[in-house]
C-alpha positions in Angstrom: 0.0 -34.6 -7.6 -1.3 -37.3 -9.8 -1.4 -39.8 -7.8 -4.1 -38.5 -6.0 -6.0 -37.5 -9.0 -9.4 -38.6 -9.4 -11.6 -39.3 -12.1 -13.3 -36.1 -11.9 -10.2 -34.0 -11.3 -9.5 -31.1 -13.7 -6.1 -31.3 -15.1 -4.3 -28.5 -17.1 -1.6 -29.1 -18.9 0.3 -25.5 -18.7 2.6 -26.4 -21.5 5.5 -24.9 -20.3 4.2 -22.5 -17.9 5.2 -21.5 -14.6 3.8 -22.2 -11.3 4.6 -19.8 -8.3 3.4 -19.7 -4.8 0.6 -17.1 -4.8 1.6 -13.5 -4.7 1.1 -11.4 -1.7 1.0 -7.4 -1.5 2.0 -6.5 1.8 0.5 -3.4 2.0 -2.1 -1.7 0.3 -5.7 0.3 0.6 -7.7 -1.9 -1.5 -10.9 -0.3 -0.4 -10.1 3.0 -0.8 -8.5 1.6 -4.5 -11.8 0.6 -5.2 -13.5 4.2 -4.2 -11.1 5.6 -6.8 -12.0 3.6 -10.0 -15.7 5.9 -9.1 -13.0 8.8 -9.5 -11.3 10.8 -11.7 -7.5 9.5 -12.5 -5.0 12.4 -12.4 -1.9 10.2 -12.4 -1.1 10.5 -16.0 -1.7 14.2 -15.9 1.3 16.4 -17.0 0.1 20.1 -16.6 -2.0 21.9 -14.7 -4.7 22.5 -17.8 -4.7 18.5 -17.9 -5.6 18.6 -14.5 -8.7 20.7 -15.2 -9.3 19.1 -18.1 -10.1 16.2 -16.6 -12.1 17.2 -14.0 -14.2 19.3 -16.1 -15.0 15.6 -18.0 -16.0 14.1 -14.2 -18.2 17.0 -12.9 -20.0 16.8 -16.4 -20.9 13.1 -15.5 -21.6 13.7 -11.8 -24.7 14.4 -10.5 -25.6 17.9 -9.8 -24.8 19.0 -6.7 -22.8 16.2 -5.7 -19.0 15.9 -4.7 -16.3 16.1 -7.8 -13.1 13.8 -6.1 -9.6 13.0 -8.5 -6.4 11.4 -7.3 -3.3 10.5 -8.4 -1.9 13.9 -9.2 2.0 14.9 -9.0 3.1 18.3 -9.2 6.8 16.8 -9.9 5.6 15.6 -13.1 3.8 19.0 -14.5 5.2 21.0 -16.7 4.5 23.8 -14.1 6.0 21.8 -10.7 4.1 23.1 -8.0 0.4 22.0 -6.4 -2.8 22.9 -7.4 -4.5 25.4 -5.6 -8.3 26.2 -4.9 -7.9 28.8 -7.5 -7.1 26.3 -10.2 -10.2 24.0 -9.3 -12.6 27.3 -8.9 -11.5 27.3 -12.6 -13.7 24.6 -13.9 -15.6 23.7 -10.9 -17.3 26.4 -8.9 -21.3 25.6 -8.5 -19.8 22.5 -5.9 -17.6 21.2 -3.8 -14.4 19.5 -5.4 -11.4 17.8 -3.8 -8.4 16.1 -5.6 -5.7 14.4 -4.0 -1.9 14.0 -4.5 -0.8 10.3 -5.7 1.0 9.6 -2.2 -2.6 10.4 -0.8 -0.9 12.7 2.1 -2.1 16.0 0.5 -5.6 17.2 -0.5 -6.5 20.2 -2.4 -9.9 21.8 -2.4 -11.8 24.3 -4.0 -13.2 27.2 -2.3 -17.1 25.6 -2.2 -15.2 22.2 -0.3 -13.5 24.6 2.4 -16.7 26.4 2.7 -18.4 23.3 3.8 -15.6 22.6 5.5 -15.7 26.5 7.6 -11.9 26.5 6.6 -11.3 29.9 6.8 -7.4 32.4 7.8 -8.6 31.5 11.2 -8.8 27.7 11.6 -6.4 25.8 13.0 -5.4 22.6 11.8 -5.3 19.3 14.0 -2.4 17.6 15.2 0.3 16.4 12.5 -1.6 18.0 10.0 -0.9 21.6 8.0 -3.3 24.1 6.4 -1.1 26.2 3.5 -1.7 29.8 3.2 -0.8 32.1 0.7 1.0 36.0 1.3 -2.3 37.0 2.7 -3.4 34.9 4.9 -5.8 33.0 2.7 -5.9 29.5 2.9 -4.7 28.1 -0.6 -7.0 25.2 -0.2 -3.9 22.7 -0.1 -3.9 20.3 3.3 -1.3 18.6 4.3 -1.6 15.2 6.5 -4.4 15.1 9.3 -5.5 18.8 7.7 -7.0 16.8 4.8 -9.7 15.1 7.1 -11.3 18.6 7.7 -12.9 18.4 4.3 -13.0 14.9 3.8 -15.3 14.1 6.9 -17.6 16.1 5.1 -17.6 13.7 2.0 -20.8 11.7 1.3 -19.2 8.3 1.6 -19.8 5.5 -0.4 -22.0 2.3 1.0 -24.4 -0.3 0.9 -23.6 -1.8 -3.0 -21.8 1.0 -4.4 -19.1 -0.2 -1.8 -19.7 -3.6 -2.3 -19.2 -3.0 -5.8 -16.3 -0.9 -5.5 -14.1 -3.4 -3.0 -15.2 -6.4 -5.7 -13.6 -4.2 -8.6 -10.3 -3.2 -6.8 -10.4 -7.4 -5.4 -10.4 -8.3 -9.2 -8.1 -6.2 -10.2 -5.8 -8.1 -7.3 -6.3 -11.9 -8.4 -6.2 -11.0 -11.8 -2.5 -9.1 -10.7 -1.5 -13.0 -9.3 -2.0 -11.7 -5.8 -3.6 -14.5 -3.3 -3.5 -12.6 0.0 -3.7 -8.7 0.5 -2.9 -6.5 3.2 -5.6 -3.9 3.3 -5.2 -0.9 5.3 -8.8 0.5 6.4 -10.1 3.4 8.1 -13.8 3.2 8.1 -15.9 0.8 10.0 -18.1 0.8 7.1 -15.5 -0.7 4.7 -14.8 -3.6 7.7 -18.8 -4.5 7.6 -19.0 -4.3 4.2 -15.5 -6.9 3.9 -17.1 -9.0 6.2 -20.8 -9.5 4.8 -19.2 -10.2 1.5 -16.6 -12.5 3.1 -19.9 -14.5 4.7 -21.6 -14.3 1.3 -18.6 -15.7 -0.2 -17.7 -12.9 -2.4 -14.2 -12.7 -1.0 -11.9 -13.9 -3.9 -8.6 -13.0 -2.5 -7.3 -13.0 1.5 -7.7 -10.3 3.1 -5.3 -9.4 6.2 -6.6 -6.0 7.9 -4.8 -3.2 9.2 -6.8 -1.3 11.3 -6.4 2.6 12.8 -4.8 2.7 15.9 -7.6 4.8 17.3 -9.4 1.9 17.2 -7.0 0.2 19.4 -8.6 0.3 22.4 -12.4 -0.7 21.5 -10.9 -3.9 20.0 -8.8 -4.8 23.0 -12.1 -4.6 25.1 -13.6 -7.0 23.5 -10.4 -9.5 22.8 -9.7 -8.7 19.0 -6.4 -8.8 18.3 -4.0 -9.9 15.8 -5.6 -13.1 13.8 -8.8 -12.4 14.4 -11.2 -14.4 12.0 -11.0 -16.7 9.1 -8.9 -17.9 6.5 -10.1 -15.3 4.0 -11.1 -12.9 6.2 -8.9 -11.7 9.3 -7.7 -9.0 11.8 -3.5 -8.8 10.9 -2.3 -5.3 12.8 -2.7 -2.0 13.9 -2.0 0.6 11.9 0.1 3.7 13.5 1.4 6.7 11.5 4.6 8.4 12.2 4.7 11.0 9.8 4.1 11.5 5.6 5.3 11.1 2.5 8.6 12.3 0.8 6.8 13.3 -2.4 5.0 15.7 -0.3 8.0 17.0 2.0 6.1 15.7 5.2 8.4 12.6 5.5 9.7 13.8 9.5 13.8 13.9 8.0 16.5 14.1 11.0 18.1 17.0 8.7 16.1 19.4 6.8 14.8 18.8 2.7 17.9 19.5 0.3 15.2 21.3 -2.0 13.7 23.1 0.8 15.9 23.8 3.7 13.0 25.3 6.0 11.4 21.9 6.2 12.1 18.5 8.0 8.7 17.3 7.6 5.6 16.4 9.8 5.3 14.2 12.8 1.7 12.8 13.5 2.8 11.3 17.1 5.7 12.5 19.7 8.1 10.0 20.8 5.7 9.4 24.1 3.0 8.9 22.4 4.4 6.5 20.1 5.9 4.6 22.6 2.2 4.1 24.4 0.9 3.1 21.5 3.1 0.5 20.6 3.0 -0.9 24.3 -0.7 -0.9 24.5 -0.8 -2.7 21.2 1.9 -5.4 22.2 0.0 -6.0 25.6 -3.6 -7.0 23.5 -1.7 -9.2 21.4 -1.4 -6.5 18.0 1.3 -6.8 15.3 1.7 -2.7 15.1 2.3 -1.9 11.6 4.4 1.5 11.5 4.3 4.0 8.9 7.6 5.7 8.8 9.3 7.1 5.7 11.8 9.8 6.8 14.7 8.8 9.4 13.8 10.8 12.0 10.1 8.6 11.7 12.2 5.2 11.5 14.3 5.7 14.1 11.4 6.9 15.9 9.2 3.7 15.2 12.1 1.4 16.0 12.3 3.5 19.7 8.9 2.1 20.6 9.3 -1.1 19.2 12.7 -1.4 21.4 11.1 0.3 24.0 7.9 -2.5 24.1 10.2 -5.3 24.0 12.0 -4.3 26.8 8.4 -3.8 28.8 6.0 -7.2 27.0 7.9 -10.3 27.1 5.4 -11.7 24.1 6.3 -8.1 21.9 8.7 -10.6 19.7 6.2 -13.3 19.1 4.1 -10.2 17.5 6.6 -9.7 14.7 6.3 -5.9 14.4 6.4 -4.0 10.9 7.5 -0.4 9.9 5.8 0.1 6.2 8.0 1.9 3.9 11.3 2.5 5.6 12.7 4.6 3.1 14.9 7.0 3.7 17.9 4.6 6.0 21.2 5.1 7.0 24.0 2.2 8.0 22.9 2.4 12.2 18.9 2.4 11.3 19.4 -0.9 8.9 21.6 -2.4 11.9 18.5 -1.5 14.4 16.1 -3.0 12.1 18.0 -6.4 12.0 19.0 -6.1 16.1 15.2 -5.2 17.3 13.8 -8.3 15.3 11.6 -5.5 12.8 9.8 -6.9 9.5 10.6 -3.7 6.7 7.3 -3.7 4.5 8.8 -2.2 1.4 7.4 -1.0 -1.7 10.1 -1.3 -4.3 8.3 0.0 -7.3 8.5 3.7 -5.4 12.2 3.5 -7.0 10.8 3.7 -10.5 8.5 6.4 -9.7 10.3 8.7 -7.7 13.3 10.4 -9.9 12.7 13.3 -7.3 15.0 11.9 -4.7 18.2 12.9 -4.9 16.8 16.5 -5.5 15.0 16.3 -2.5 17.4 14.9 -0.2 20.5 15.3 -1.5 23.2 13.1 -3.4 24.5 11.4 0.3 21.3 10.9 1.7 19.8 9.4 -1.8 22.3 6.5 -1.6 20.2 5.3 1.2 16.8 5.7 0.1 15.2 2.4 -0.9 18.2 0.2 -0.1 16.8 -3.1 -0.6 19.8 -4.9 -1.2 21.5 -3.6 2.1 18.4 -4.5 4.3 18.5 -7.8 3.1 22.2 -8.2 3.3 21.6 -7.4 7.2 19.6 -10.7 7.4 16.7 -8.2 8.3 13.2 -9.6 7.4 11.7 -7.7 4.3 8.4 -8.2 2.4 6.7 -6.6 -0.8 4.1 -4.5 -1.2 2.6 -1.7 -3.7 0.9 0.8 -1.5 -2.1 0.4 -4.1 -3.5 2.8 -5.4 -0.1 4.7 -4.8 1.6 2.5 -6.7 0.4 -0.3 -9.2 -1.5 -3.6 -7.7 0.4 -5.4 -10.0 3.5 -7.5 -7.9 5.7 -8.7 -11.5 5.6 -4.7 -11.7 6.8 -4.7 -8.0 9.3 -7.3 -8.5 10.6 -5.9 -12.2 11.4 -2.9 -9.8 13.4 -4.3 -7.2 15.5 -5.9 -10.6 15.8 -3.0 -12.6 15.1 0.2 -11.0 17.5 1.6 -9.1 19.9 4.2 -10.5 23.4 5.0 -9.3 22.0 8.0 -7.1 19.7 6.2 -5.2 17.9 2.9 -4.0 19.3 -1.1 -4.4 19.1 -3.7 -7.0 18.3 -7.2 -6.0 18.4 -10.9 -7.5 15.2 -12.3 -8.9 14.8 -15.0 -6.8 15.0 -12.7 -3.8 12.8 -10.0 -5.3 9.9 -13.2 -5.7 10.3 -13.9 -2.1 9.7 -10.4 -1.3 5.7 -11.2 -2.3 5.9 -15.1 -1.7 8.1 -16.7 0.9 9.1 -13.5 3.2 5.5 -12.3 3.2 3.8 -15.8 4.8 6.2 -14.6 7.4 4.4 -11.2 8.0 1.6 -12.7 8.5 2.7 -15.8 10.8 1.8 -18.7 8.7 4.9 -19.5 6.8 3.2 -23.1 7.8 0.6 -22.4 5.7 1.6 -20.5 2.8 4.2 -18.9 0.7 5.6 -22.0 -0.9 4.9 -24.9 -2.8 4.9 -28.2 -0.7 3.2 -30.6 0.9 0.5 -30.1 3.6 0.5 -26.0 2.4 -2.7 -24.3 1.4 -2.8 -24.4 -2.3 -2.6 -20.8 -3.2 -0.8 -20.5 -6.6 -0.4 -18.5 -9.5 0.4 -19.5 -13.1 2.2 -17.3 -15.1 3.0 -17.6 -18.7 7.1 -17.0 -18.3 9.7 -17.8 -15.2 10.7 -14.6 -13.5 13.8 -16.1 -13.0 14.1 -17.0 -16.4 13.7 -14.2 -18.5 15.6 -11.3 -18.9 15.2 -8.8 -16.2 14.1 -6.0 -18.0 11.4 -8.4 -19.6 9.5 -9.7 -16.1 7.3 -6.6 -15.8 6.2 -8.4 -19.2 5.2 -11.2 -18.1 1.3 -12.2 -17.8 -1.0 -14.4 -15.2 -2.5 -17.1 -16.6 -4.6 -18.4 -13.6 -5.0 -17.3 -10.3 -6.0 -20.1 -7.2 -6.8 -18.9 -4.0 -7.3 -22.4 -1.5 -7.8 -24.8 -4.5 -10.3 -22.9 -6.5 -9.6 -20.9 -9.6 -10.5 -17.1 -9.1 -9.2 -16.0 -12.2 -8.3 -17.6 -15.5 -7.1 -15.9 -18.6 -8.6 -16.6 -22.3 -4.9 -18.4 -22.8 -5.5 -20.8 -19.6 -9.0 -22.0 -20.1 -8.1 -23.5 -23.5 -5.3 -25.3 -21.5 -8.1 -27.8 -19.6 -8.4 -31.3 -20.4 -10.2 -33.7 -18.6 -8.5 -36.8 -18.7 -6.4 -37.1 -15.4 -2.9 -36.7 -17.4 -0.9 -33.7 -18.1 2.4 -31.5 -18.1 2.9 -29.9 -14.7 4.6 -27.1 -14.7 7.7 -26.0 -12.9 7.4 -25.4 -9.1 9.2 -22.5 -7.2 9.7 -23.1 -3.4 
């Protein structure tokens, strides 16, 4: 690299540092991440009373009148382990409309001025794949489940104009300052896509942004000849997003047997098999990577039944590289259908730290299969990394400390370092069809690195989630520099070079 260094090149000598291939987060919902920081954070709530505690101190700051919104919440970590009701928000807020949502972001619950704007009443009936929770008398409890939660958040103001520009600039701060390069951002608002691409022309776009878009939109794009790559180099159209079914945290993960902690439940499907299989064939034929969200078996083996199903039907249904997001809860023949039908698994391994629930949920056998990163890989299946931000942390070393450390003899898979950094570096350039271009460190490759203060694959394992991101560079220009690296610079076209990872 010094050979081609100019007079007016700016060298840093890192001094021992490390340089990696930028990080890449493989799934996430950075715009509705950046909605949230306007919030109130319930995720480090541990009782109900916190709960209201904290949302008493956000309606006291939000304007009268206006819409009081939390998220983050998790009944399995209260000291009372159940949801919040409408009665428990009428608590504190009663004189407007309220809504808080579960950290998995697949359950809502309102209070009863939200469902009355809302006309939720015994008698409604909830849309497809989605559940309205009632309690012994037929009054609704103000939970809802799935597609149930959009009947009150349609009626949300949403935010625009440069409150959203503000908001999508925080949560793409909080990304390069994370290490992360390129993020996959799952959207569901043609606002948010307008908004991404003014600010990408205005050059406020600091980080790559690959979006998954709604399959509803589907069709509208494949009338006008969007499809997967759409764009620029910052900017860009990567798949359609399709939903199977929910989240395990909220028992509406579609299981092939029923909950071990609540044997009258298997979950809730947002498509049927048909369906599924239409979509997936209608995306393949406009030249869409279909991104499927599946968490339960019953969903994967579903998603991977479409995927087989458009492969036998669109000869260029390979060339797509297809994704299921999450695959979590696997069994020996759905790993060996993952590898055979050619599938990218977009996992998420820091779910293993957070969810201790498992094996109570689906049993000591089933648990041994949930999260099993080290079988996938050992398939020679394709896996990348993501966080599921604002799920999970934005932060990958966090993601990648997981897949080290967190699995416990009940449930999920340790992997190797080396693997787990390929997870958000090597494997995810893959996902995204330009392992040509990025996600290592060579010759003729964009230069999208990070610079971190320790080697991953150095340091002890328990000790990576520790380590710290020195400088952030997205296509040869710094987007984010630490106190630590700006007192690195000199100007004198010699200097240490780190390390470099391929």
């Amino acid at each position: 690299m010094l050979s081609v260094a100019g007079k007016n090149t700016q060298v840093w000598d890192l001094g021992g540092a490390t340089v990696l291939p930028g990080f890449v987060d493989c799934h996430t919902h950075l715009v509705s991440y950046g909605i949230q920081l306007y919030g109130a954070n319930l995720r480090k709530t541990t009782s109900l009373s916190e709960i209201q505690s904290v949302l008493r101190k956000q309606a006291e700051k939000t304007p009268l009148g206006a819409w009081v919104l939390g998220y983050g919440w998790d009944q399995e970590r209260l000291d009372e382990p159940r949801f919040p009701n409408r009665h428990d928000l009428d608590a504190v807020i009663s004189d407007r409309p309220a809504f808080i949502t579960r950290v998995c972001e697949h359950i809502g619950v309102a209070n009863s001025a939200a469902l009355q704007i809302a006309n939720i009443t015994t008698r409604t009936t909830p849309p497809a794949g989605g559940v309205i929770d009632h309690d012994d008398t037929g009054e609704p409890t103000g939970v809802l489940r799935e597609n149930a939660m959009g009947l009150v958040s349609s009626h949300m103001p949403a935010l625009e104009g440069a409150e959203l520009r503000t908001a999508i600039s925080l949560a793409v701060h909080k990304a390069v300052s994370a290490g992360l390069t390129s993020v996959h951002c799952i959207v569901d608002d043609p606002e948010h896509v307008r908004t991404l691409q003014s600010m990408n022309l205005a050059g406020e776009l600091h980080a790559r942004i690959y979006v998954l878009i709604p399959d509803e939109w589907l069709g509208p794009a494949g009338e006008i000849g969007v499809s997967t790559g759409f764009g620029n180099e910052m900017l860009r159209i990567q798949a359609i997003k399709v939903f199977t079914d929910g989240s395990l945290g909220a028992r509406t993960a579609a299981l092939e047997s029923p909950y071990s902690d609540s044997p009258d439940e298997r979950g809730v499907l947002i498509h049927s098999q048909d369906q599924l299989n239409s979509i997936v064939e209608s995306a393949s034929r406009r030249g869409f990577q279909v991104a499927i969200h599946a968490i339960g078996d019953h969903a994967i083996s579903m998603a991977l039944t479409a995927i087989e199903n458009a492969r036998h039907l669109v000869p260029e249904c390979d060339k797509l590289r297809h994704r299921i997001e999450h695959v979590s809860v696997l069994n020996p023949d759905l790993i060996k259908r993952i590898k055979r039908a050619r599938v990218i698994a977009s996992v998420q391994p820091h779910f293993i730290s957070s969810d201790v629930w498992v094996p109570a949920r689906v049993g000591r056998e089933r648990a041994k299969f949930v999260y099993p990163l080290r079988s996938l890989l050992g398939s020679g299946a394709t896996v990348v990394g993501g966080s599921d931000c604002p799920v999970e942390p934005i932060d990958p070393l966090e993601g990648i400390s997981a897949a080290v450390t967190s699995a416990t003899s009940d449930y999920g898979e340790r992997i190797g370092a080396q693997a787990a950094v390929e997870l958000f570096t090597k494997k995810a350039a893959y996902a995204t069809h330009e392992e040509k271009l990025r996600g290592t460190i060579r010759e003729g490759k964009m230069a999208d690195l990070v610079v971190l203060d320790r080697d991953p694959l150095e340091v002890p394992l328990g000790k990576i989630g520790e380590i710290r991101v020195l400088s952030t560079v997205v296509g040869g220009r710094i987007v984010y520099s630490s106190k630590r690296f700006q007192t690195m610079k000199t100007s004198n076209g010699r200097g240490r070079l780190a390390r470099r990872h391929s």
